[in-house]
C-alpha positions in Angstrom: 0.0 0.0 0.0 2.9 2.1 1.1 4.1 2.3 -3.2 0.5 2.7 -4.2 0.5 5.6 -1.8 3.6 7.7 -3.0 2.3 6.9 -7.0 -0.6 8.7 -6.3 0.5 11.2 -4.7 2.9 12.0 -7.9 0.1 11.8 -10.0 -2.2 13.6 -8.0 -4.7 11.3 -8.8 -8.4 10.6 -7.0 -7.6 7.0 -6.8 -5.0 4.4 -7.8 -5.8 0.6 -7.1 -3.7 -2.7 -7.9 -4.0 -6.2 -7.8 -1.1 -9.7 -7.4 -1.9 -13.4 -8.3 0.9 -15.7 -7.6 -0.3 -19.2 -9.0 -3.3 -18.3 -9.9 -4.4 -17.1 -6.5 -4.6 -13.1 -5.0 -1.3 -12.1 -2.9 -2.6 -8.8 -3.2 -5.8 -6.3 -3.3 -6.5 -3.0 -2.6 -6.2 1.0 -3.4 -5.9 4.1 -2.2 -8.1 6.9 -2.9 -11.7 7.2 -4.4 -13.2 6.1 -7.8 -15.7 8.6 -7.7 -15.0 12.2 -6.5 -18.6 12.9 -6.7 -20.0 9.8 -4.7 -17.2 9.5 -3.1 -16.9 5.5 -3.7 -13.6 3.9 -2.6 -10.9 3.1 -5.1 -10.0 -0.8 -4.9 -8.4 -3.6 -6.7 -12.0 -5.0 -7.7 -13.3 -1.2 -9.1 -14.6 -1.7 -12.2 -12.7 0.8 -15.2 -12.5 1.1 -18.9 -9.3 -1.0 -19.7 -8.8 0.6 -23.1 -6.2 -0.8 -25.0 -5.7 -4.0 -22.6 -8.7 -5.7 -24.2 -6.9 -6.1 -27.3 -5.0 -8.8 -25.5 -8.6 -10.7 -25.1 -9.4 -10.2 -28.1 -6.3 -11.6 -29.4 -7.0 -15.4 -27.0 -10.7 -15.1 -28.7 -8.7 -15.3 -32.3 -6.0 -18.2 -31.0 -8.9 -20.0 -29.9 -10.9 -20.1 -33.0 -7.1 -21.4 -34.6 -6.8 -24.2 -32.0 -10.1 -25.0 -33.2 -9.4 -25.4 -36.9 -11.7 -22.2 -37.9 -9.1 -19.6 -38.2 -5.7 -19.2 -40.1 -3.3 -16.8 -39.0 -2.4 -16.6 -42.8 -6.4 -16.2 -44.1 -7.5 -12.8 -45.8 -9.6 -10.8 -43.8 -12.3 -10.7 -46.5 -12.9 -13.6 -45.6 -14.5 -12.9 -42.5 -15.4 -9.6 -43.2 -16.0 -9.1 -47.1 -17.3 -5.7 -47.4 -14.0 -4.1 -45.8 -12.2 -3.0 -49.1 -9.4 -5.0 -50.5 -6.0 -3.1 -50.7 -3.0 -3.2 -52.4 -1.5 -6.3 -50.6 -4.0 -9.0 -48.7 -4.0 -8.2 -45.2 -3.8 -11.6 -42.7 -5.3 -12.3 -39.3 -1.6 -11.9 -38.4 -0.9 -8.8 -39.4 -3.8 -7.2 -37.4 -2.7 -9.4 -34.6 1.2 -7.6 -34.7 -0.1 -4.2 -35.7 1.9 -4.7 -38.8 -1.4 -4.7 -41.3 -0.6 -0.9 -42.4 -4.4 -0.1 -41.1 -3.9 3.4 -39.6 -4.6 4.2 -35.9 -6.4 7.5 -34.5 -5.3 10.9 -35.9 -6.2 14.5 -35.0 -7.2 16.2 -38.0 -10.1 14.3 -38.7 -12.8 16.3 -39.9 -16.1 17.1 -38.3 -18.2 14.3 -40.2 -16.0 11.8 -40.2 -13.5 11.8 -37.1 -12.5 10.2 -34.3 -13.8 12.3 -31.6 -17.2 13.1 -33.6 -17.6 8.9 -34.1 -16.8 8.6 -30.5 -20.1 9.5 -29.5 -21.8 7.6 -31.7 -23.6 4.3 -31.4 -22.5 1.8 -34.3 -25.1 -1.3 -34.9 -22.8 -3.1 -37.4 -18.6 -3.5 -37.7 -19.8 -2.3 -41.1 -21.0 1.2 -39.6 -18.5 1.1 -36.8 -15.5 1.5 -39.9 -17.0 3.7 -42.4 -15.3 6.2 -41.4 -11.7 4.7 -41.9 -11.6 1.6 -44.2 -11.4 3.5 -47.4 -8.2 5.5 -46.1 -4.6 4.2 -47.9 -2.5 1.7 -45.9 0.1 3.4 -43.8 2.7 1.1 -45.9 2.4 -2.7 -47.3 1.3 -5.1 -45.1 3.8 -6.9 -43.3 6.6 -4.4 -44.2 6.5 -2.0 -41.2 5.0 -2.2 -37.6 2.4 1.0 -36.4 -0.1 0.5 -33.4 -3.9 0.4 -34.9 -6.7 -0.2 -32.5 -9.0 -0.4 -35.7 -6.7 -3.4 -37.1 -8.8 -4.8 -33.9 -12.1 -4.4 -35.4 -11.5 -6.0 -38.2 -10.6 -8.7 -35.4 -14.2 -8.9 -34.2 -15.0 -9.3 -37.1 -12.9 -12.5 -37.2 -14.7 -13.3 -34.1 -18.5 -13.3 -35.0 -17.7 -14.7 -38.5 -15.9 -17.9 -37.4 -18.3 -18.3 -34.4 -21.2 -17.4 -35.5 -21.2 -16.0 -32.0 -22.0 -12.3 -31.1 -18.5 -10.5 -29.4 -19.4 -10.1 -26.2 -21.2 -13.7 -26.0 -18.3 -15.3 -27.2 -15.9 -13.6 -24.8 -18.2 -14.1 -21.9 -18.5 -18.5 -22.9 -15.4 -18.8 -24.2 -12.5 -16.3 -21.9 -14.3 -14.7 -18.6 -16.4 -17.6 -17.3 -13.4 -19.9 -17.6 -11.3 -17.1 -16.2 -13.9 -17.1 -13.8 -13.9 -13.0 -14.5 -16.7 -11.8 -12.8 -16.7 -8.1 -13.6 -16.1 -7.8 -17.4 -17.7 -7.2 -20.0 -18.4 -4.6 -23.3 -18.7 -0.8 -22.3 -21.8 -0.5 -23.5 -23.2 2.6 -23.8 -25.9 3.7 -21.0 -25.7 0.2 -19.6 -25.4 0.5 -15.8 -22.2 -1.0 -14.0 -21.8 -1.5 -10.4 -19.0 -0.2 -8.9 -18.2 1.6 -11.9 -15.3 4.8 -11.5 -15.1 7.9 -12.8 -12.3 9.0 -14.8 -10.7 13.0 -14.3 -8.5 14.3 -16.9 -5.7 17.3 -15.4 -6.4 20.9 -16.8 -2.9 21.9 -16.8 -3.7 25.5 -18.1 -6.5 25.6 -15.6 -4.8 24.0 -12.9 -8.0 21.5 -11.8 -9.6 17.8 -12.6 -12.5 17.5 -15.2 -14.5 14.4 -15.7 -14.1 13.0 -18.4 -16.7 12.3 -21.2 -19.2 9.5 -21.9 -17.5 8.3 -24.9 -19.8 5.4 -27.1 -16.5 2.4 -27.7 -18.8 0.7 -30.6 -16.1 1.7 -32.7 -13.7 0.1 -30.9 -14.6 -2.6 -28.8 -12.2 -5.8 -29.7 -9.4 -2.9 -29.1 -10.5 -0.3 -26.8 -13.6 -0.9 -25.2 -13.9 -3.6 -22.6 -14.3 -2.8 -18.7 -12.7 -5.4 -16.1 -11.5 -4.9 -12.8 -7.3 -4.9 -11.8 -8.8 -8.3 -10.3 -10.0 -9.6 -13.1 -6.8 -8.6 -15.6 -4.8 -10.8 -13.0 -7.5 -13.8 -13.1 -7.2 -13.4 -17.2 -3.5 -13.6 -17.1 -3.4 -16.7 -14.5 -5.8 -18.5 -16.7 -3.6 -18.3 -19.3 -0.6 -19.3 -17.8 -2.6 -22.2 -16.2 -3.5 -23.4 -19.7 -6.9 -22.9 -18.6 -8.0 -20.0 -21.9 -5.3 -22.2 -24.4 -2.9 -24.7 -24.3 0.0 -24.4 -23.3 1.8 -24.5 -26.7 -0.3 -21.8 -27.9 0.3 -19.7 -24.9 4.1 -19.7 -25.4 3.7 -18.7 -29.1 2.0 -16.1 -28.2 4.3 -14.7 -25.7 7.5 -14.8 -28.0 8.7 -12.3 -30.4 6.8 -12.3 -33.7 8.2 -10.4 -36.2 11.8 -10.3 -38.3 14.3 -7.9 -37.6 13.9 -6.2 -41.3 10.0 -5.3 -39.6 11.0 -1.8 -38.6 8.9 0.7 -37.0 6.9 3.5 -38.3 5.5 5.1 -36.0 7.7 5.3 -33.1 11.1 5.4 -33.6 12.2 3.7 -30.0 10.1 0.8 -30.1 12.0 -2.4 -31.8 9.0 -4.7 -33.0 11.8 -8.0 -33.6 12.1 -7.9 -29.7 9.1 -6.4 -28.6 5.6 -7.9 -30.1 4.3 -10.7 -29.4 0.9 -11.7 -30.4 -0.7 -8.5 -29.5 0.8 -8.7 -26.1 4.2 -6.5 -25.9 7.3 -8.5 -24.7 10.6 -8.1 -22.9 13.2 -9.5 -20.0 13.6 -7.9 -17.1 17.1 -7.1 -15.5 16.9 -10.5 -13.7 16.5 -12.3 -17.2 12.6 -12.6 -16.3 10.7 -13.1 -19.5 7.6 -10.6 -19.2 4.3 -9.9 -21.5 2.5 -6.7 -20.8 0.0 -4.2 -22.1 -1.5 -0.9 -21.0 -4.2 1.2 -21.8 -5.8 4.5 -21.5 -9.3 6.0 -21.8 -12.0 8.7 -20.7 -9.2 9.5 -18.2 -8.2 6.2 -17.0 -4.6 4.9 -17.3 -4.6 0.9 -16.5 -1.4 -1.6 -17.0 -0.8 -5.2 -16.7 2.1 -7.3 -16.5 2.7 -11.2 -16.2 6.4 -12.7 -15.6 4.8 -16.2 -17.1 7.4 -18.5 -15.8 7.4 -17.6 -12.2 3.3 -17.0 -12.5 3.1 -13.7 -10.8 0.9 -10.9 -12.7 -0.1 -7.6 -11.4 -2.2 -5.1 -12.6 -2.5 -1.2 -11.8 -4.7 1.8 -12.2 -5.5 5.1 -11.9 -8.3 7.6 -12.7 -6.5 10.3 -14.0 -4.7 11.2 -17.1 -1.9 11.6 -17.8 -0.1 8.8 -15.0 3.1 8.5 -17.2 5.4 5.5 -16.8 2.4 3.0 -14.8 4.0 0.1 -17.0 7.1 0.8 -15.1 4.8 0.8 -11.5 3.1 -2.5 -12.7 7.1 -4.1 -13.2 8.0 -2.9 -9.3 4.6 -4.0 -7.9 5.4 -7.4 -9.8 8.9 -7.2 -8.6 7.8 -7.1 -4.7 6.1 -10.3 -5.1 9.2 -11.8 -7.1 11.2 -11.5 -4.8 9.3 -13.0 -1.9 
Protein backbone atom coordinates (compact mmCIF):
# COMPACT_ATOMS: atom_id res chain seq x y z
CA UNK A 1 0.00 0.00 0.00
CA UNK A 2 2.86 2.10 1.11
CA UNK A 3 4.13 2.29 -3.24
CA UNK A 4 0.48 2.73 -4.22
CA UNK A 5 0.50 5.60 -1.80
CA UNK A 6 3.59 7.67 -3.03
CA UNK A 7 2.31 6.94 -7.03
CA UNK A 8 -0.62 8.72 -6.30
CA UNK A 9 0.47 11.20 -4.68
CA UNK A 10 2.88 11.99 -7.88
CA UNK A 11 0.14 11.76 -10.00
CA UNK A 12 -2.23 13.58 -7.97
CA UNK A 13 -4.71 11.31 -8.76
CA UNK A 14 -8.39 10.59 -6.99
CA UNK A 15 -7.57 6.97 -6.79
CA UNK A 16 -4.98 4.38 -7.79
CA UNK A 17 -5.78 0.57 -7.08
CA UNK A 18 -3.66 -2.71 -7.91
CA UNK A 19 -3.97 -6.20 -7.81
CA UNK A 20 -1.14 -9.67 -7.41
CA UNK A 21 -1.89 -13.42 -8.28
CA UNK A 22 0.95 -15.72 -7.60
CA UNK A 23 -0.28 -19.17 -9.03
CA UNK A 24 -3.28 -18.28 -9.94
CA UNK A 25 -4.41 -17.05 -6.47
CA UNK A 26 -4.63 -13.14 -4.95
CA UNK A 27 -1.26 -12.09 -2.89
CA UNK A 28 -2.55 -8.82 -3.17
CA UNK A 29 -5.84 -6.30 -3.27
CA UNK A 30 -6.45 -3.05 -2.62
CA UNK A 31 -6.22 1.02 -3.37
CA UNK A 32 -5.90 4.13 -2.21
CA UNK A 33 -8.08 6.89 -2.92
CA UNK A 34 -11.68 7.21 -4.38
CA UNK A 35 -13.18 6.09 -7.82
CA UNK A 36 -15.66 8.59 -7.66
CA UNK A 37 -14.98 12.17 -6.45
CA UNK A 38 -18.57 12.90 -6.67
CA UNK A 39 -20.02 9.82 -4.75
CA UNK A 40 -17.15 9.46 -3.11
CA UNK A 41 -16.87 5.55 -3.69
CA UNK A 42 -13.62 3.93 -2.56
CA UNK A 43 -10.94 3.06 -5.10
CA UNK A 44 -10.02 -0.84 -4.86
CA UNK A 45 -8.39 -3.60 -6.73
CA UNK A 46 -12.03 -4.98 -7.68
CA UNK A 47 -13.28 -1.20 -9.14
CA UNK A 48 -14.57 -1.66 -12.22
CA UNK A 49 -12.71 0.81 -15.24
CA UNK A 50 -12.51 1.10 -18.90
CA UNK A 51 -9.30 -1.04 -19.72
CA UNK A 52 -8.84 0.60 -23.13
CA UNK A 53 -6.18 -0.81 -25.00
CA UNK A 54 -5.72 -4.04 -22.59
CA UNK A 55 -8.65 -5.68 -24.18
CA UNK A 56 -6.90 -6.12 -27.34
CA UNK A 57 -5.03 -8.83 -25.51
CA UNK A 58 -8.63 -10.73 -25.06
CA UNK A 59 -9.38 -10.24 -28.14
CA UNK A 60 -6.32 -11.61 -29.41
CA UNK A 61 -7.05 -15.44 -27.02
CA UNK A 62 -10.69 -15.06 -28.65
CA UNK A 63 -8.74 -15.27 -32.30
CA UNK A 64 -5.96 -18.17 -31.03
CA UNK A 65 -8.94 -20.05 -29.86
CA UNK A 66 -10.90 -20.06 -32.96
CA UNK A 67 -7.14 -21.36 -34.59
CA UNK A 68 -6.76 -24.23 -32.01
CA UNK A 69 -10.05 -24.96 -33.16
CA UNK A 70 -9.37 -25.35 -36.90
CA UNK A 71 -11.72 -22.21 -37.92
CA UNK A 72 -9.05 -19.61 -38.22
CA UNK A 73 -5.73 -19.23 -40.06
CA UNK A 74 -3.33 -16.76 -38.96
CA UNK A 75 -2.36 -16.64 -42.82
CA UNK A 76 -6.43 -16.20 -44.08
CA UNK A 77 -7.51 -12.79 -45.83
CA UNK A 78 -9.61 -10.77 -43.75
CA UNK A 79 -12.31 -10.72 -46.53
CA UNK A 80 -12.91 -13.64 -45.60
CA UNK A 81 -14.46 -12.87 -42.48
CA UNK A 82 -15.41 -9.61 -43.22
CA UNK A 83 -16.02 -9.14 -47.13
CA UNK A 84 -17.27 -5.70 -47.41
CA UNK A 85 -14.01 -4.14 -45.82
CA UNK A 86 -12.25 -3.03 -49.07
CA UNK A 87 -9.41 -5.03 -50.54
CA UNK A 88 -5.99 -3.06 -50.68
CA UNK A 89 -3.00 -3.24 -52.45
CA UNK A 90 -1.47 -6.31 -50.64
CA UNK A 91 -4.01 -8.95 -48.68
CA UNK A 92 -4.00 -8.23 -45.17
CA UNK A 93 -3.80 -11.65 -42.72
CA UNK A 94 -5.25 -12.32 -39.25
CA UNK A 95 -1.59 -11.94 -38.35
CA UNK A 96 -0.92 -8.84 -39.45
CA UNK A 97 -3.78 -7.17 -37.36
CA UNK A 98 -2.66 -9.42 -34.61
CA UNK A 99 1.22 -7.62 -34.70
CA UNK A 100 -0.10 -4.19 -35.73
CA UNK A 101 1.87 -4.65 -38.77
CA UNK A 102 -1.37 -4.72 -41.31
CA UNK A 103 -0.58 -0.89 -42.44
CA UNK A 104 -4.38 -0.09 -41.07
CA UNK A 105 -3.91 3.42 -39.64
CA UNK A 106 -4.61 4.25 -35.91
CA UNK A 107 -6.36 7.53 -34.55
CA UNK A 108 -5.33 10.89 -35.88
CA UNK A 109 -6.18 14.47 -34.97
CA UNK A 110 -7.16 16.22 -37.98
CA UNK A 111 -10.12 14.26 -38.74
CA UNK A 112 -12.75 16.35 -39.94
CA UNK A 113 -16.08 17.06 -38.35
CA UNK A 114 -18.21 14.28 -40.18
CA UNK A 115 -15.97 11.84 -40.23
CA UNK A 116 -13.53 11.80 -37.09
CA UNK A 117 -12.52 10.15 -34.26
CA UNK A 118 -13.77 12.35 -31.61
CA UNK A 119 -17.17 13.12 -33.63
CA UNK A 120 -17.60 8.86 -34.12
CA UNK A 121 -16.80 8.65 -30.47
CA UNK A 122 -20.09 9.52 -29.51
CA UNK A 123 -21.84 7.63 -31.71
CA UNK A 124 -23.60 4.32 -31.40
CA UNK A 125 -22.53 1.82 -34.27
CA UNK A 126 -25.14 -1.26 -34.91
CA UNK A 127 -22.75 -3.10 -37.43
CA UNK A 128 -18.65 -3.53 -37.75
CA UNK A 129 -19.76 -2.29 -41.14
CA UNK A 130 -21.01 1.17 -39.60
CA UNK A 131 -18.54 1.09 -36.79
CA UNK A 132 -15.46 1.46 -39.90
CA UNK A 133 -16.95 3.71 -42.35
CA UNK A 134 -15.28 6.19 -41.38
CA UNK A 135 -11.66 4.73 -41.87
CA UNK A 136 -11.58 1.63 -44.22
CA UNK A 137 -11.41 3.47 -47.37
CA UNK A 138 -8.19 5.49 -46.10
CA UNK A 139 -4.62 4.16 -47.92
CA UNK A 140 -2.53 1.69 -45.92
CA UNK A 141 0.14 3.44 -43.79
CA UNK A 142 2.71 1.07 -45.93
CA UNK A 143 2.37 -2.73 -47.26
CA UNK A 144 1.30 -5.15 -45.11
CA UNK A 145 3.80 -6.91 -43.25
CA UNK A 146 6.57 -4.42 -44.16
CA UNK A 147 6.54 -1.98 -41.23
CA UNK A 148 4.96 -2.15 -37.57
CA UNK A 149 2.42 1.02 -36.38
CA UNK A 150 -0.12 0.53 -33.40
CA UNK A 151 -3.92 0.41 -34.90
CA UNK A 152 -6.66 -0.16 -32.46
CA UNK A 153 -8.98 -0.39 -35.73
CA UNK A 154 -6.67 -3.39 -37.11
CA UNK A 155 -8.82 -4.82 -33.92
CA UNK A 156 -12.11 -4.37 -35.40
CA UNK A 157 -11.47 -5.96 -38.18
CA UNK A 158 -10.63 -8.75 -35.40
CA UNK A 159 -14.16 -8.89 -34.18
CA UNK A 160 -15.00 -9.26 -37.15
CA UNK A 161 -12.92 -12.51 -37.18
CA UNK A 162 -14.68 -13.30 -34.14
CA UNK A 163 -18.51 -13.33 -34.97
CA UNK A 164 -17.68 -14.65 -38.54
CA UNK A 165 -15.93 -17.94 -37.41
CA UNK A 166 -18.27 -18.27 -34.45
CA UNK A 167 -21.18 -17.36 -35.50
CA UNK A 168 -21.25 -15.99 -32.00
CA UNK A 169 -21.96 -12.32 -31.08
CA UNK A 170 -18.53 -10.53 -29.38
CA UNK A 171 -19.39 -10.13 -26.16
CA UNK A 172 -21.20 -13.71 -25.97
CA UNK A 173 -18.25 -15.30 -27.17
CA UNK A 174 -15.92 -13.55 -24.81
CA UNK A 175 -18.22 -14.15 -21.87
CA UNK A 176 -18.48 -18.47 -22.93
CA UNK A 177 -15.37 -18.82 -24.16
CA UNK A 178 -12.54 -16.30 -21.88
CA UNK A 179 -14.26 -14.69 -18.59
CA UNK A 180 -16.38 -17.62 -17.33
CA UNK A 181 -13.40 -19.93 -17.58
CA UNK A 182 -11.33 -17.13 -16.19
CA UNK A 183 -13.87 -17.05 -13.76
CA UNK A 184 -13.94 -13.01 -14.46
CA UNK A 185 -16.70 -11.78 -12.83
CA UNK A 186 -16.69 -8.15 -13.58
CA UNK A 187 -16.05 -7.84 -17.35
CA UNK A 188 -17.68 -7.18 -19.99
CA UNK A 189 -18.39 -4.64 -23.29
CA UNK A 190 -18.73 -0.79 -22.32
CA UNK A 191 -21.83 -0.46 -23.47
CA UNK A 192 -23.24 2.59 -23.83
CA UNK A 193 -25.90 3.67 -21.02
CA UNK A 194 -25.69 0.24 -19.58
CA UNK A 195 -25.37 0.48 -15.77
CA UNK A 196 -22.20 -1.03 -13.95
CA UNK A 197 -21.85 -1.54 -10.37
CA UNK A 198 -19.00 -0.23 -8.94
CA UNK A 199 -18.21 1.61 -11.94
CA UNK A 200 -15.33 4.76 -11.47
CA UNK A 201 -15.09 7.88 -12.78
CA UNK A 202 -12.31 9.00 -14.79
CA UNK A 203 -10.67 12.99 -14.33
CA UNK A 204 -8.46 14.26 -16.88
CA UNK A 205 -5.69 17.31 -15.40
CA UNK A 206 -6.37 20.86 -16.75
CA UNK A 207 -2.89 21.95 -16.79
CA UNK A 208 -3.74 25.50 -18.08
CA UNK A 209 -6.49 25.62 -15.57
CA UNK A 210 -4.75 23.98 -12.93
CA UNK A 211 -7.96 21.49 -11.82
CA UNK A 212 -9.56 17.80 -12.59
CA UNK A 213 -12.52 17.51 -15.21
CA UNK A 214 -14.55 14.44 -15.71
CA UNK A 215 -14.10 12.97 -18.41
CA UNK A 216 -16.66 12.33 -21.16
CA UNK A 217 -19.21 9.51 -21.94
CA UNK A 218 -17.48 8.31 -24.92
CA UNK A 219 -19.77 5.37 -27.10
CA UNK A 220 -16.51 2.40 -27.74
CA UNK A 221 -18.79 0.72 -30.62
CA UNK A 222 -16.09 1.73 -32.74
CA UNK A 223 -13.66 0.09 -30.91
CA UNK A 224 -14.62 -2.56 -28.79
CA UNK A 225 -12.16 -5.78 -29.69
CA UNK A 226 -9.43 -2.93 -29.14
CA UNK A 227 -10.46 -0.32 -26.80
CA UNK A 228 -13.62 -0.87 -25.19
CA UNK A 229 -13.87 -3.63 -22.62
CA UNK A 230 -14.30 -2.77 -18.69
CA UNK A 231 -12.74 -5.41 -16.10
CA UNK A 232 -11.48 -4.89 -12.77
CA UNK A 233 -7.30 -4.86 -11.77
CA UNK A 234 -8.77 -8.25 -10.27
CA UNK A 235 -10.04 -9.64 -13.07
CA UNK A 236 -6.77 -8.60 -15.59
CA UNK A 237 -4.84 -10.79 -12.96
CA UNK A 238 -7.47 -13.75 -13.07
CA UNK A 239 -7.16 -13.40 -17.20
CA UNK A 240 -3.46 -13.57 -17.13
CA UNK A 241 -3.38 -16.69 -14.45
CA UNK A 242 -5.82 -18.54 -16.67
CA UNK A 243 -3.56 -18.26 -19.29
CA UNK A 244 -0.56 -19.26 -17.80
CA UNK A 245 -2.55 -22.18 -16.24
CA UNK A 246 -3.45 -23.41 -19.71
CA UNK A 247 -6.92 -22.95 -18.58
CA UNK A 248 -8.00 -20.03 -21.92
CA UNK A 249 -5.26 -22.21 -24.42
CA UNK A 250 -2.87 -24.69 -24.32
CA UNK A 251 -0.04 -24.38 -23.34
CA UNK A 252 1.83 -24.46 -26.73
CA UNK A 253 -0.32 -21.83 -27.93
CA UNK A 254 0.34 -19.75 -24.89
CA UNK A 255 4.12 -19.68 -25.45
CA UNK A 256 3.69 -18.72 -29.09
CA UNK A 257 2.00 -16.14 -28.22
CA UNK A 258 4.30 -14.73 -25.68
CA UNK A 259 7.49 -14.76 -27.97
CA UNK A 260 8.67 -12.29 -30.39
CA UNK A 261 6.84 -12.28 -33.69
CA UNK A 262 8.23 -10.39 -36.17
CA UNK A 263 11.76 -10.25 -38.28
CA UNK A 264 14.27 -7.94 -37.60
CA UNK A 265 13.86 -6.23 -41.32
CA UNK A 266 10.03 -5.31 -39.62
CA UNK A 267 10.95 -1.84 -38.57
CA UNK A 268 8.94 0.72 -36.97
CA UNK A 269 6.90 3.54 -38.34
CA UNK A 270 5.48 5.05 -36.04
CA UNK A 271 7.72 5.34 -33.14
CA UNK A 272 11.14 5.39 -33.63
CA UNK A 273 12.24 3.72 -30.00
CA UNK A 274 10.07 0.75 -30.12
CA UNK A 275 12.00 -2.39 -31.82
CA UNK A 276 8.99 -4.66 -33.05
CA UNK A 277 11.85 -7.99 -33.60
CA UNK A 278 12.13 -7.87 -29.72
CA UNK A 279 9.15 -6.38 -28.55
CA UNK A 280 5.62 -7.86 -30.08
CA UNK A 281 4.28 -10.70 -29.39
CA UNK A 282 0.86 -11.68 -30.37
CA UNK A 283 -0.72 -8.54 -29.53
CA UNK A 284 0.80 -8.69 -26.06
CA UNK A 285 4.22 -6.47 -25.87
CA UNK A 286 7.27 -8.53 -24.73
CA UNK A 287 10.64 -8.10 -22.85
CA UNK A 288 13.24 -9.51 -20.00
CA UNK A 289 13.57 -7.87 -17.12
CA UNK A 290 17.13 -7.09 -15.48
CA UNK A 291 16.90 -10.46 -13.67
CA UNK A 292 16.49 -12.32 -17.21
CA UNK A 293 12.57 -12.62 -16.35
CA UNK A 294 10.71 -13.14 -19.49
CA UNK A 295 7.59 -10.55 -19.22
CA UNK A 296 4.33 -9.95 -21.47
CA UNK A 297 2.45 -6.68 -20.75
CA UNK A 298 -0.02 -4.24 -22.09
CA UNK A 299 -1.53 -0.92 -20.99
CA UNK A 300 -4.25 1.15 -21.78
CA UNK A 301 -5.81 4.47 -21.48
CA UNK A 302 -9.32 5.97 -21.85
CA UNK A 303 -11.97 8.66 -20.69
CA UNK A 304 -9.18 9.49 -18.19
CA UNK A 305 -8.23 6.22 -16.98
CA UNK A 306 -4.59 4.86 -17.35
CA UNK A 307 -4.56 0.93 -16.53
CA UNK A 308 -1.45 -1.60 -17.03
CA UNK A 309 -0.85 -5.22 -16.73
CA UNK A 310 2.10 -7.30 -16.46
CA UNK A 311 2.74 -11.24 -16.17
CA UNK A 312 6.37 -12.75 -15.63
CA UNK A 313 4.78 -16.18 -17.05
CA UNK A 314 7.45 -18.53 -15.79
CA UNK A 315 7.35 -17.61 -12.16
CA UNK A 316 3.31 -16.96 -12.51
CA UNK A 317 3.09 -13.70 -10.81
CA UNK A 318 0.90 -10.86 -12.65
CA UNK A 319 -0.12 -7.58 -11.40
CA UNK A 320 -2.18 -5.08 -12.62
CA UNK A 321 -2.52 -1.23 -11.81
CA UNK A 322 -4.69 1.76 -12.24
CA UNK A 323 -5.51 5.10 -11.91
CA UNK A 324 -8.34 7.64 -12.66
CA UNK A 325 -6.49 10.33 -13.97
CA UNK A 326 -4.70 11.22 -17.06
CA UNK A 327 -1.87 11.61 -17.79
CA UNK A 328 -0.14 8.78 -15.02
CA UNK A 329 3.12 8.54 -17.16
CA UNK A 330 5.38 5.49 -16.79
CA UNK A 331 2.36 2.95 -14.77
CA UNK A 332 4.01 0.08 -16.96
CA UNK A 333 7.06 0.83 -15.11
CA UNK A 334 4.78 0.83 -11.46
CA UNK A 335 3.14 -2.54 -12.73
CA UNK A 336 7.09 -4.13 -13.15
CA UNK A 337 8.03 -2.85 -9.32
CA UNK A 338 4.61 -4.05 -7.86
CA UNK A 339 5.38 -7.44 -9.78
CA UNK A 340 8.90 -7.18 -8.59
CA UNK A 341 7.83 -7.15 -4.75
CA UNK A 342 6.13 -10.34 -5.14
CA UNK A 343 9.16 -11.79 -7.08
CA UNK A 344 11.25 -11.46 -4.84
CA UNK A 345 9.31 -12.97 -1.92
Amino acid sequence: MEMLAVLRERYQAPGIAAAVFINGRSAFRGGIGVANLETGMAQDGDTVFSIASISKTMTAVAIMQLVEAGRVRLDDEIQRYAPWFPRKQRPITVFELLTHTSGIRHYRDNEDSDSGQWMNAFRHYQTLEQATRFWRNDPLLFVPGAFWSYSTYAFTLLQAVVESASATPFELYLLRHVWAPASMTSTRLDVAGRIVPRREQGYFWDDARRHLERSRDEDDSYKYAGGGILSSDEDLCRFASALNAGVLLKRATVAEMYRPQLAASVRSFSEPDFVPSTGQALTWDCGVDDQGRPYVEHGGDNKGTISHVINFWQQDVVAAVHTNVYPSPQLGRAARNIAGLYLRS
